[in-house]
N, C-alpha and C positions, 0 to 999 in steps of 0.2 A: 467760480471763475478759474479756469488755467494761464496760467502761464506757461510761455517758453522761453530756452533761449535761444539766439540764433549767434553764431559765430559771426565775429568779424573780423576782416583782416583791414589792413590799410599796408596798401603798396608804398614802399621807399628803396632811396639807392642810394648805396655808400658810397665810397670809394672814386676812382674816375670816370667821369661820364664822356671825355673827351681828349685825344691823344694828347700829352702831357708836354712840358718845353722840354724834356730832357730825355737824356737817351743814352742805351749803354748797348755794346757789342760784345758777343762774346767769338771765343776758338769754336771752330768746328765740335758739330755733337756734344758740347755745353750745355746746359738749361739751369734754368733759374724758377723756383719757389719764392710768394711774399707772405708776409705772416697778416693777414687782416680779420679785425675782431669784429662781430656785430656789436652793438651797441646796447641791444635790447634782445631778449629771444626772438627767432625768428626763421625764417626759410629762404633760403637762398634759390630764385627759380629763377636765376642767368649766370653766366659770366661770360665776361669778354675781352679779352684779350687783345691789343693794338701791335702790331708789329708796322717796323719800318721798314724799306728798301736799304741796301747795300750795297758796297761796291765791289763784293765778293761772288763771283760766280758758283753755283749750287746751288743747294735745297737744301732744308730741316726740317725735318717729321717732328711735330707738338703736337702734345693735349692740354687742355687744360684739367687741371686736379684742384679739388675741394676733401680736405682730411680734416677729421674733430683733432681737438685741441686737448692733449694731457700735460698742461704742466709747460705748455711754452715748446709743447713737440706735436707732429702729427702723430696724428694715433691711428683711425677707423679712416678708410677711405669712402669718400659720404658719396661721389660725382666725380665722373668723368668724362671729358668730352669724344665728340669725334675726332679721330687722327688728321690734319691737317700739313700737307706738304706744301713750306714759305720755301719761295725762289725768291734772290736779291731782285729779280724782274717786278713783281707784285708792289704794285704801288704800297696797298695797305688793305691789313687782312685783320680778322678776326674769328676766332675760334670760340662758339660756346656748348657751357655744356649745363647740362637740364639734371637734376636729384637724382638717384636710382628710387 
């Protein structure tokens, strides 16, 4: 008799699934990095990002970034998204980005 085995995964989401009560603004051409740990091994195949409206006229060029972890620092950068240009007009947007 053979056996095999077959892989499995089982799909989870960390982090927030839904624009949060709080909110921060930054100066022009600014960006901001969060530090978030999985919990278990595993593969990251979204991210998403929420932005708000403003009452600043313009745009900011984002991506979103996924980097491995040395020690509390980025290290290897793992995922990049598409360039995404947020106008304060933009209700609410979202940026993801998929593994290389």
């Amino acid at each position: 008799m053979r056996s095999s085995r077959v892989a499995s995964s089982i799909a989870a989401t960390f982090g927030k699934t839904t624009v949060g009560a709080s909110s921060d603004s930054f100066r022009r051409d600014r960006k901001r990095v969060n530090r978030y740990l999985l919990p278990v091994s595993g593969a990251v195949t979204k991210l998403t990002v929420y932005l708000a409206p403003t009452r600043t006229a313009g745009k900011q060029v984002i991506k979103g970034v996924l980097y491995s972890d040395a020690a509390g620092k980025p290290e290897a950068l793992l995922a990049v998204s598409g360039q995404l240009a947020f106008t304060s007009a933009m209700r609410c947007s979202a940026a993801s980005a998929r593994s290389r």
